[in-house]
ZAMARGU-4260 file (C-alpha; in steps of 0.2 Angstrom, whole numbers, plus 5000, padded with zeros to 4 digits):
<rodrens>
0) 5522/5052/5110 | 5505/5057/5109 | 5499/5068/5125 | 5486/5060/5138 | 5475/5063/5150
5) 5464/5051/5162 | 5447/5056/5165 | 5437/5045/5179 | 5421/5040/5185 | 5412/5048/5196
10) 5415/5033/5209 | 5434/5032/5206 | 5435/5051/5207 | 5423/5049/5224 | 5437/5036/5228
15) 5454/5045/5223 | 5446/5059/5234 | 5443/5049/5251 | 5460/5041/5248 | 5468/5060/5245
20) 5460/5064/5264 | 5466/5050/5272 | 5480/5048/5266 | 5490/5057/5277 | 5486/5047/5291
25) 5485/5032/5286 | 5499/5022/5279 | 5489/5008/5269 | 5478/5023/5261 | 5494/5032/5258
30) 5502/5016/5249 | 5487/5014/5238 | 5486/5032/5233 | 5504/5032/5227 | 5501/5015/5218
35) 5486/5023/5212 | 5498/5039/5205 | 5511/5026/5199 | 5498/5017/5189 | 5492/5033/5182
40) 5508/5037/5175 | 5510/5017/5167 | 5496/5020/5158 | 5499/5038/5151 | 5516/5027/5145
45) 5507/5013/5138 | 5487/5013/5136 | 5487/4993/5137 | 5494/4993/5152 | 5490/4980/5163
50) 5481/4962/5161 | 5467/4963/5147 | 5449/4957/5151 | 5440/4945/5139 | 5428/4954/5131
55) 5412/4943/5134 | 5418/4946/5151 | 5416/4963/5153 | 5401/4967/5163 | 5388/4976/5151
60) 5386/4992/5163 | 5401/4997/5159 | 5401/4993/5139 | 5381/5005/5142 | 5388/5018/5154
65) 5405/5021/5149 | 5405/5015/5131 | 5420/5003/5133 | 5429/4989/5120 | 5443/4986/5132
70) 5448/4982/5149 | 5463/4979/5157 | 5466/4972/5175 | 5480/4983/5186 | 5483/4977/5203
75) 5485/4988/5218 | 5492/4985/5235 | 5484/4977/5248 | 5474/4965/5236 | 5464/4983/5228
80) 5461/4982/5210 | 5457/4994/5198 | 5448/4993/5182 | 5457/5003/5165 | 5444/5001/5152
85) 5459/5013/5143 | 5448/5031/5146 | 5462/5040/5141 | 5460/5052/5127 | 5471/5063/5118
90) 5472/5081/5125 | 5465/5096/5116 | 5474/5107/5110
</rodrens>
């Protein structure tokens, strides 16, 4: 199996770090952080993970900003979603 990395957007990583800060004292940011983690390791696995978006229906800043095809739908708890247009790229060597 091929190595991965996920690399995210600014507004994720913005995000992944104010969870990271509050997670310690909050249970539901805690919960979502470690989904979060879990999810991150599912798609490392398996690059499609999750429910696929139509393509006409993904939003055309994210096909100009991030250069997208796909997206894929993960949930998260507490009704949170997260958005996998499959950024995950093979690691250098």
């Amino acid at each position: 199996m091929k190595s991965v990395r996920v690399i995210l957007a600014p507004e994720a990583a913005d995000a992944y770090q104010n969870f990271m800060s509050k997670a310690s004292d909050s249970k539901q940011e805690e919960a979502i952080l470690n989904s979060f983690l879990q999810k991150v390791e599912l798609l490392k696995g398996n690059v499609h993970y999750g429910q696929p978006i139509a393509k006409k229906l993904i939003p055309a800043e994210y096909k100009s900003k991030y250069g997208i095809t796909n997206l894929f739908r993960v949930e998260l708890p507490n009704f949170h979603r997260s958005a996998d247009s499959s950024p995950i790229f093979p690691k250098e060597p």
